[in-house]
C-alpha positions as CSV (number, residue, x, y, z in Angstrom):
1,X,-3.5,-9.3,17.1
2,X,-1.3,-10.9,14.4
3,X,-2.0,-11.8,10.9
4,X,0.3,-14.6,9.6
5,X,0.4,-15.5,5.9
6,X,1.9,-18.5,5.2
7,X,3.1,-20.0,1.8
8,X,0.3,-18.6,-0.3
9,X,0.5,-19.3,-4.0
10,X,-1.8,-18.4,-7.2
11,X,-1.4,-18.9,-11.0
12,X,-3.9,-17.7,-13.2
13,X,-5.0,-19.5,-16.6
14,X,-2.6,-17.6,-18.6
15,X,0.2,-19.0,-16.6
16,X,0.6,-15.9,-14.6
17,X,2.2,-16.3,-10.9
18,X,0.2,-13.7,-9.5
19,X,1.7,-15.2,-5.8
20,X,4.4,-17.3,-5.4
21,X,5.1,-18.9,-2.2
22,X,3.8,-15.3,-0.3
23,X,4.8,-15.8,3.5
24,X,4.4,-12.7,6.1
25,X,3.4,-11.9,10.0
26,X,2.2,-8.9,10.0
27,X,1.0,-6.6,13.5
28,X,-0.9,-4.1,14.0
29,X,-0.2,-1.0,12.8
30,X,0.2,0.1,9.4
31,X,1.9,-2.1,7.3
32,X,2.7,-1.3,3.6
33,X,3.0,-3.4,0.9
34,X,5.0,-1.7,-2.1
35,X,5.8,-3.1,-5.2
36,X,5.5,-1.9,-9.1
37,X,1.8,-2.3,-11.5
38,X,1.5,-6.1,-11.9
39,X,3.6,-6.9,-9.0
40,X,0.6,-9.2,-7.4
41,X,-0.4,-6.4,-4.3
42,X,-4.1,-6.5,-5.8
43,X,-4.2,-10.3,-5.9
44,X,-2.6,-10.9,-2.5
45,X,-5.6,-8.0,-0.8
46,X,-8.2,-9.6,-2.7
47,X,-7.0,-13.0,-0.7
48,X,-6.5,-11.7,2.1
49,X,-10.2,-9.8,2.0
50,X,-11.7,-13.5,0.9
51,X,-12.7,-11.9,-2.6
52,X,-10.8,-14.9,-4.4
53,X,-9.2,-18.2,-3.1
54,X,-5.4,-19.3,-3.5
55,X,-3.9,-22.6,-5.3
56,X,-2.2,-23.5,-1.7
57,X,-1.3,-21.5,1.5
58,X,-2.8,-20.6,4.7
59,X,-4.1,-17.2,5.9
60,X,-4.5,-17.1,10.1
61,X,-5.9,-13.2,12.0
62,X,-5.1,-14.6,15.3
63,X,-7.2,-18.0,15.6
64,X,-9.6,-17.3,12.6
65,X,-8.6,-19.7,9.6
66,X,-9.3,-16.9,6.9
67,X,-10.0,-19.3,3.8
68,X,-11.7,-22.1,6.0
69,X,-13.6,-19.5,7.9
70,X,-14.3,-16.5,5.5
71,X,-17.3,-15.4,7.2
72,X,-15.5,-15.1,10.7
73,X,-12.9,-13.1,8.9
74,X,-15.3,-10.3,6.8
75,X,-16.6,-9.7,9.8
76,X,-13.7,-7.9,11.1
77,X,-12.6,-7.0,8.2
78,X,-12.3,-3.8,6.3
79,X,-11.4,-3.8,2.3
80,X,-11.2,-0.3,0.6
81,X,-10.2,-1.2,-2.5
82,X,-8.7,0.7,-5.8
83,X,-12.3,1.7,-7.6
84,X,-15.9,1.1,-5.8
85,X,-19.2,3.1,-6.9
86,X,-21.3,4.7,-5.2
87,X,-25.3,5.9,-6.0
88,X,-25.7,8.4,-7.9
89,X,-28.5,10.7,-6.2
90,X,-27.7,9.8,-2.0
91,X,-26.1,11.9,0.2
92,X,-23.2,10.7,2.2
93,X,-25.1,10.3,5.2
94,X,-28.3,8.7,3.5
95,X,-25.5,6.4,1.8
96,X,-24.1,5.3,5.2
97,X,-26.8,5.2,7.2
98,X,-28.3,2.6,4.2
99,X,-25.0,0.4,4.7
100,X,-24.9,0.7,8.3
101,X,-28.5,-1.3,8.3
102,X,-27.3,-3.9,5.6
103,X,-24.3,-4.3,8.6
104,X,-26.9,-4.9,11.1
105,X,-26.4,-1.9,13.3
106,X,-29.6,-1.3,15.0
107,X,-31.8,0.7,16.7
108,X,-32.2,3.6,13.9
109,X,-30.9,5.9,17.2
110,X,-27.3,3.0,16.7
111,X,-27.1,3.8,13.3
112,X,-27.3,7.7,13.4
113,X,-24.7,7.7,15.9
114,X,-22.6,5.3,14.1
115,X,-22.9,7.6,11.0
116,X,-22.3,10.8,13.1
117,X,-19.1,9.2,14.5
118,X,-17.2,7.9,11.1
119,X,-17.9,11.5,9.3
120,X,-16.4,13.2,12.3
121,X,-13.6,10.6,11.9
122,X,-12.9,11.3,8.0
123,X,-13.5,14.6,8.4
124,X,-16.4,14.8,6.4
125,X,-19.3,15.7,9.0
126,X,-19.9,19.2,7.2
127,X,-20.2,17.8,3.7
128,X,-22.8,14.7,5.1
129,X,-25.6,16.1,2.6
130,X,-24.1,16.1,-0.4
131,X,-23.9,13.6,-3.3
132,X,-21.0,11.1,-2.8
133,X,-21.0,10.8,-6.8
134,X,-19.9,14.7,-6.7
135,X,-17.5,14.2,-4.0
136,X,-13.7,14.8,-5.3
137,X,-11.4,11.7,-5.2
138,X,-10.1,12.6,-1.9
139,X,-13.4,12.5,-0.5
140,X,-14.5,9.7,-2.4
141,X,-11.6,7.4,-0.7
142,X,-12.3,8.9,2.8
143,X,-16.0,8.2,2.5
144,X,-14.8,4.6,1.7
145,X,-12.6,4.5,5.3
146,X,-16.3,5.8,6.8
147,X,-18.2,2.6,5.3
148,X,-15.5,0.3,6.4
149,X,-15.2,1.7,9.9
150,X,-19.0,1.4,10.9
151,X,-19.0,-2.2,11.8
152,X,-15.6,-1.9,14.1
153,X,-12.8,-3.7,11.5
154,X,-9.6,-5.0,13.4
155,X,-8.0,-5.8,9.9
156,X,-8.5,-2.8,7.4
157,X,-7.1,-3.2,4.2
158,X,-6.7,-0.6,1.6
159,X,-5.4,-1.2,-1.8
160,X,-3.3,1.6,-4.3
161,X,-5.5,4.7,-1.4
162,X,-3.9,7.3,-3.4
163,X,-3.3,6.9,-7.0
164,X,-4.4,9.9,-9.0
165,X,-5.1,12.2,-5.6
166,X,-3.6,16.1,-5.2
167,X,-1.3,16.5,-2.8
168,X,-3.7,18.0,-0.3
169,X,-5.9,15.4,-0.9
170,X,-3.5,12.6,-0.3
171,X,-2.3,14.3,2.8
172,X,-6.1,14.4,4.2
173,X,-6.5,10.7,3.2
174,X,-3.0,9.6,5.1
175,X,-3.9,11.6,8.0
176,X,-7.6,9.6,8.4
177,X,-5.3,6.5,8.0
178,X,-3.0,7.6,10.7
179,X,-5.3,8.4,13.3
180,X,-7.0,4.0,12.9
181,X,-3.5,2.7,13.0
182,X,-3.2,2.5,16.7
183,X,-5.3,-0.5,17.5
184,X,-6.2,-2.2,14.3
185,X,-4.0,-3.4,11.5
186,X,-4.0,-1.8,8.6
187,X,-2.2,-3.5,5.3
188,X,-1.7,-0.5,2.8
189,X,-1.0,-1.2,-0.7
190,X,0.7,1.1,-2.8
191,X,3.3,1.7,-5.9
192,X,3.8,5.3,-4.4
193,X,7.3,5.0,-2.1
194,X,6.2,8.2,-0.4
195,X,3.1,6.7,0.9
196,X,5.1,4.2,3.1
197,X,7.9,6.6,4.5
198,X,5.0,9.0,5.9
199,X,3.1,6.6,7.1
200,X,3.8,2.7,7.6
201,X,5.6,1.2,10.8
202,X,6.3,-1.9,8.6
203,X,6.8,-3.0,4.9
204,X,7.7,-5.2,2.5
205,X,8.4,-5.0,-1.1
206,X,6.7,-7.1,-3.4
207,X,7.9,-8.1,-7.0
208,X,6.8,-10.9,-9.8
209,X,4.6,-11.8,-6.8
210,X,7.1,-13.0,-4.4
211,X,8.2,-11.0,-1.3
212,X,11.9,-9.8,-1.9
213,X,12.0,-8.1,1.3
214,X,10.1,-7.5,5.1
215,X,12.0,-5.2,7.2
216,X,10.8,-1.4,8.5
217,X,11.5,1.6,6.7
218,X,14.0,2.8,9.5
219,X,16.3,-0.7,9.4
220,X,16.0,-0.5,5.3
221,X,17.4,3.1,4.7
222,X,19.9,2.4,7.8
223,X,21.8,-0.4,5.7
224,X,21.9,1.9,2.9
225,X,23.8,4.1,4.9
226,X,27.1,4.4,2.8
227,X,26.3,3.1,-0.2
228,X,24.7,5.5,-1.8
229,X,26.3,8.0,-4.6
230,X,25.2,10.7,-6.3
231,X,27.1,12.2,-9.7
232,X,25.7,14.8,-12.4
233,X,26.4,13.7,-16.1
234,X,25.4,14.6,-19.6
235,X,22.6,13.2,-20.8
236,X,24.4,11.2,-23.4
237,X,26.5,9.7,-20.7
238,X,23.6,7.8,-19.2
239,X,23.1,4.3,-21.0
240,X,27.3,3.9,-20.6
241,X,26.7,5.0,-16.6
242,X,24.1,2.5,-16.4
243,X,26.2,-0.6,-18.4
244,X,29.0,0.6,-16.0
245,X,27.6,1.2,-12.3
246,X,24.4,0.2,-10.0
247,X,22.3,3.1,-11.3
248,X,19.4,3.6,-9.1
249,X,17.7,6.5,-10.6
250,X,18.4,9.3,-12.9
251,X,17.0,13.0,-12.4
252,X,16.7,15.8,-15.1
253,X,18.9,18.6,-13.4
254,X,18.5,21.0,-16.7
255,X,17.9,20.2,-20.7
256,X,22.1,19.1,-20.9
257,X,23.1,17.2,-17.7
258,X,21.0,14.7,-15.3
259,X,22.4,13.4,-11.5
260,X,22.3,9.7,-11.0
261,X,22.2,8.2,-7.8
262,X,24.4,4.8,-7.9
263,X,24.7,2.1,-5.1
264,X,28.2,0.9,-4.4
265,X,30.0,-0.7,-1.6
266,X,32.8,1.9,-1.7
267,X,33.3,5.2,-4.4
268,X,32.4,4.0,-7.9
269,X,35.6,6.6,-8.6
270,X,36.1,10.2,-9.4
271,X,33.4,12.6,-9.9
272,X,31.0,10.6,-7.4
273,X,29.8,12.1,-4.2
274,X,28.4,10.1,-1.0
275,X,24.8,10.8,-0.4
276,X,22.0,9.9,2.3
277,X,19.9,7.3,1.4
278,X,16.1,7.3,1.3
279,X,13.7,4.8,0.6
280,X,13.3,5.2,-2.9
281,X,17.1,4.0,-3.1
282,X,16.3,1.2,-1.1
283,X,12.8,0.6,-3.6
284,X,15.0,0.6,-6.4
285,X,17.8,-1.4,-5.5
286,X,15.6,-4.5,-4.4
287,X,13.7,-4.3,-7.7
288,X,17.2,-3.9,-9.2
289,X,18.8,-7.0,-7.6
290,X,15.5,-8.8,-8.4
291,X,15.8,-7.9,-12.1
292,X,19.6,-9.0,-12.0
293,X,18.5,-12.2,-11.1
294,X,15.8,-12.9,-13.2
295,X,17.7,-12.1,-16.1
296,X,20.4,-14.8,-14.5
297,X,17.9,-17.6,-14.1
């Protein structure tokens, strides 16, 4: 199963390219798509999940033509994405067992077992009878994955998953997501670096709404491999550092002195230290060479 985006443009009526020439294949798996606020992840999941059309472009899940054919495509698909709501006063079960009717899932006997199986999935089987509206965030987002798996998706799509979760709860939530991967794909939308190191086979990094870069998280931090340096400073050092080298980041190490880690071909000089690279380095140097040439053109 493939999905192939190809040359997918939209402007809004302010003049905003939300998408600019967008172009990906993408497998299955999880796939994420990272990229700051603003940077055009919601608009391209929204065009993906039919919710809006493009100015020009072409969308394909294996022979489905996704904004010829929208109806062949939502169903197969499933879209969590940032905000939904649920009813107030209806337990999790009630509330599932309502949507798996509206999917057509039937006999009633169908549709209990269909319930059964997606709250043993998200782990939520023991809290079935309480009130999704007093379910914590965590749960929230994991009763979403529950809705969306009842009619049998083979494109999931889930946009900014865990954005204001605990760290337990985010680890619960990425764990759900891990164990759907196998056989469907899964397009994960995030600003959260973290979120695509634990858990995505695939990624690209998405800026201004053009892709600046598709490769895996392996290959990325491999050809970072040497390039990275790491030096403490004073605080008051930082705004020449930054006029001087390719600072990355900067890190509070106490109330006086912060590290910086700096990308160079070879030793930016004395004082510097080689360090191994992570993803964030890689994050932050693509937005960084993006920025350079922005200010360029």
């Amino acid at each position: 199963m493939k999905l192939k985006i190809t040359g997918l443009s939209r402007t809004y009526q302010n003049g905003v390219k939300a998408l600019e020439d967008v172009s990906l294949e993408i497998g299955e798996g999880m796939f994420g798509l990272l990229g700051p606020n603003g940077a055009g992840k919601s608009t391209l999941m929204r065009t993906i999940a039919t919710i809006q059309l493009p100015d020009k472009g072409k969308i394909m899940l294996d022979d489905i033509d996704v904004i010829n054919d929208p109806m062949s495509l939502r169903k197969v698909l499933g879209y969590l994405p940032q905000e939904f709501g649920v009813y107030p006063k209806i337990s999790a079960a009630d509330l599932l067992e309502y949507f798996a009717a509206l999917k057509g899932i039937s006999p009633a006997s169908e549709r209990t077992k269909a319930v059964k199986n997606v709250l043993e999935a998200v782990n939520l089987f023991e809290e079935r009878n309480k009130y999704v509206a007093g379910y914590s965030g965590g749960m929230k987002r994991r009763f979403g994955i529950a809705q969306l798996l009842l009619s049998g998706p083979r494109l999931i799509i889930v946009d900014e998953p865990t954005a204001g979760l605990d760290p337990s709860e985010r680890n619960r939530f990425l764990n759900v997501l891990r164990e759907i991967a196998s056989t469907n794909i899964i397009i994960f939308s995030t600003h959260i670096v973290e979120d695509i190191k634990d858990l995505c086979n695939d990624m690209a990094i998405i800026n201004r709404g053009r892709i600046l870069r598709h490769t895996t998280p392996a290959n990325a931090t491999e050809e970072m491999k040497g390039k990275i340096w790491r030096r403490t400073i004073e605080r008051s050092m930082l705004e020449s550092a930054e006029s001087r080298y390719f600072v990355l980041s900067s890190k509070y190490e106490n109330d006086t002195h912060i590290s910086i880690r700096v990308y160079s071909e070879t030793s930016p000089g004395e004082g510097f230290s080689p360090s191994g690279p992570g993803l964030e380095d890689v994050y932050f140097y693509t937005l960084g060479k993006d920025s350079q040439l922005n200010r360029s053109n």
